[in-house]
Phi, psi and omega in degrees: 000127155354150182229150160230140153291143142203192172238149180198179192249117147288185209276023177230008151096015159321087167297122165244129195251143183193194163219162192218150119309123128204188184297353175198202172262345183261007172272340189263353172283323195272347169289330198272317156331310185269034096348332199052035205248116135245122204293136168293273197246128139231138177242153176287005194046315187259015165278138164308119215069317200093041174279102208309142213288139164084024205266148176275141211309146198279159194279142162256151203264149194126217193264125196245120174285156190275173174231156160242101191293011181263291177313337152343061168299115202198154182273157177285275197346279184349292217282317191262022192273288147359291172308309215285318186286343209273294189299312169267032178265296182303311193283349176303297202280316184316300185291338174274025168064020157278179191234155225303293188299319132353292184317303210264001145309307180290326182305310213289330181303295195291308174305106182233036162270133164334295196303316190294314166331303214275305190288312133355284215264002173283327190303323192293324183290314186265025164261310153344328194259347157153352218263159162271189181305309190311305208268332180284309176300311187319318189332305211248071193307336188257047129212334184252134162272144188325334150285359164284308212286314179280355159295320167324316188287313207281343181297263189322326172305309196254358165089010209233048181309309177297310178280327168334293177302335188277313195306296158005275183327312184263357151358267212306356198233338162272320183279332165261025173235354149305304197313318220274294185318315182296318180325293186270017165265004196256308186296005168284301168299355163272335196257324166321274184329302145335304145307313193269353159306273190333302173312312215257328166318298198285316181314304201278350200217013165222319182278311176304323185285325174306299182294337183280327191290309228282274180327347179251342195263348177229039157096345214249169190226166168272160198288223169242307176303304193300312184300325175296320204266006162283328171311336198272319172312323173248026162251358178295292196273341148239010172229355175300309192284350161295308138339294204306288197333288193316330167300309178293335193255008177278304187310327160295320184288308162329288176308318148307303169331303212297314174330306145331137145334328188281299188303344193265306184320279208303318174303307170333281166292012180280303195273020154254008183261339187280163206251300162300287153014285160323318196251355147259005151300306206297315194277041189233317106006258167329346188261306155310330177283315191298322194296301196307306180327292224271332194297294208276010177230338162282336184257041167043041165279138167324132164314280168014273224268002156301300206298319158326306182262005170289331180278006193241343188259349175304119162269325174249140225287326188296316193280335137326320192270344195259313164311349182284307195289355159309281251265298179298331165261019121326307177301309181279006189115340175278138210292160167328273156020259182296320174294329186286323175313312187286312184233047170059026166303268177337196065302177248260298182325289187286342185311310189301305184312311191282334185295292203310323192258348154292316189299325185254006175054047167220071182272014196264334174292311153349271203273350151298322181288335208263310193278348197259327173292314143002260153355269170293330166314271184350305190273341167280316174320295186294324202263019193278304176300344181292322196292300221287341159323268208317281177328326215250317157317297168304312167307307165305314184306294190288329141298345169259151183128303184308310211263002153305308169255021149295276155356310167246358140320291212288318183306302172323290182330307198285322189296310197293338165266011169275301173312274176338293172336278190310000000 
């Protein structure tokens, strides 16, 4: 089993250093907790260097710039590498017994990466002016996303902020050691690809045009494999770059349409149609629903009013409209169940799962059971596509690659028994 180093605040508010075993860092961060330890720093032992996972560019000492977070271009990965660091900063001084306002005042003092500094002192300014957390994180739609934001709310709403925030964490810590996983099963193959672009260049628009003047100039013709791959070279240069302009521009016009209301619908349900496609919307959604479900109704949130904010973190809109229409008929009496039944949120699996855990009144184990399959499907999911991606690449590769140099063999080969011949 994994070994972590870490630093932490015991309970008399003590920095302390140690090690601890478990299966990852958020189990071992939820071991030194339930310990009553709040871990600082964790590290992997067994990471090359000891680097701490998900860490943000190292701090610099000096005059720390300012950023402008309207102005901010930033990736989601970036953006919840940012939440992760933010929440679990916040959750240290809340849990060492400051107070929500207080934390993130301090945070805005203490903290001297520009972004994270910048996102702090936006906060602190609308907490200061009267707003809750909840309400501060929606502002800043480009680093905190909607679903942080209603775990945030139901925290405050029910005073139960601290496992809200633990829970939050390890989300944001499970979704980026997906991300992480994917990243590096896509960049072997990405580097590949790269290269053998650069190779196919220097072949097609240089080494080929050579081998055709040296064969036409001594008798000899290229082969049917050699004749393909200048076609492809010169349909590359007059008619590829006309492709691409069209791609580009369906694809901008896609991306506005989507922007729309019609458009955001009708793709959604484009992509519940496609058959992979589909089944990583669906667990990704769903997983996400389960989760939230299981957070805000275990920290005594209303149904009513989970269900509201369960509804606020959903992305894609047809499965939005069948939870709205859920939602009502909840509202009007009918179980969990039967409303998700009626109107085909669910499949057949979780539906048993979820009745079975209304019947014995345990619907927050239910919907926990339901997000870890979820869940874990996903991620069986992505990387299954990362392999056959990764796989599907290497196979192009290694066929244009074949018939180049099939192609200028053969040519050789045909010139040098014509020469023989003759």
């Amino acid at each position: 089993m994994p070994t972590f180093d870490y630093r932490a605040l015991n309970p008399e508010g003590r920095y302390v250093t140690g090690k601890v075993e478990a299966p990852n860092a958020s189990q071992a961060r939820r071991k030194l907790r339930s310990e009553k330890i709040n871990p600082v720093e964790i590290k992997d032992r067994g990471e090359a260097g000891g680097k701490t996972r998900f860490s943000l560019t190292a701090v610099k000492k000096g005059k720390v710039k300012s950023v402008d977070l309207e102005s901010l271009q930033i990736s989601r990965i970036k953006a919840d590498k940012l939440s992760f660091a933010f929440l679990d900063k916040l959750y240290q001084l809340v849990s060492s017994g400051l107070p929500l306002g207080d934390a993130v005042k301090a945070l805005t003092q203490r903290l001297n990466e520009p972004v994270l500094k910048a996102i702090c002192e936006a906060l602190w300014k609308d907490l200061s002016e009267g707003s809750s957390l909840a309400s501060a994180m929606r502002r800043q739609p480009k680093i905190f996303d909607a679903t942080l934001a209603s775990m945030i709310e139901a925290g405050e709403a029910t005073g139960n902020l601290k496992p809200i925030l633990e829970n939050v964490i390890e989300l944001l810590e499970a979704r980026l050691r997906l991300r992480k996983e994917i990243l590096s099963g896509l960049s072997y193959p990405a580097f590949i690809l790269t290269i053998v672009f650069f190779v196919l260049l220097f072949v097609l628009f240089y080494l080929m045009p050579r081998v055709e003047t040296m064969l036409d100039s001594m008798g000899g013709e290229l082969t049917l494999a050699a004749r393909l791959v200048v076609g492809l070279a010169e349909f590359s240069i007059t008619t590829g770059p006309f492709i691409l302009v069209g791609l580009l521009i369906a694809g901008v016009s896609i991306f506005q349409w989507r922007r729309s209301d019609d458009g955001r619908l009708t793709t959604d349900r484009f992509l519940l149609r496609v058959p992979v496609l589909r089944e990583v919307v669906m667990n990704a959604e769903l997983s996400r629903l389960a989760n939230l479900a299981s957070i805000l109704l275990g920290s005594g949130v209303d149904a009513t009013d989970a269900l509201k904010l369960i509804e606020r973190s959903m992305k894609n809109h047809e499965l939005l409209n069948r939870f709205r229409a859920s939602r009502s008929l909840i509202t009007d009496g009918a179980s969990f169940s039967q409303a998700f039944h009626r109107e085909g949120l669910l499949p057949d699996m979780d539906l048993d799962i979820l009745s079975i855990s209304e019947n014995t009144g345990n619907l927050v184990t239910g919907f926990t059971s339901i997000y870890k399959n979820r869940h874990t499907a996903l991620g069986e999911q992505m990387k299954k596509m990362t392999v056959v991606i990764s796989t599907a690449s290497l196979f192009v590769v290694f066929g244009i690659v074949s018939l180049v140099v099939f192609g200028i063999v053969s040519s050789i080969m045909q010139l040098s028994q014509n020469v023989l011949g003759g």
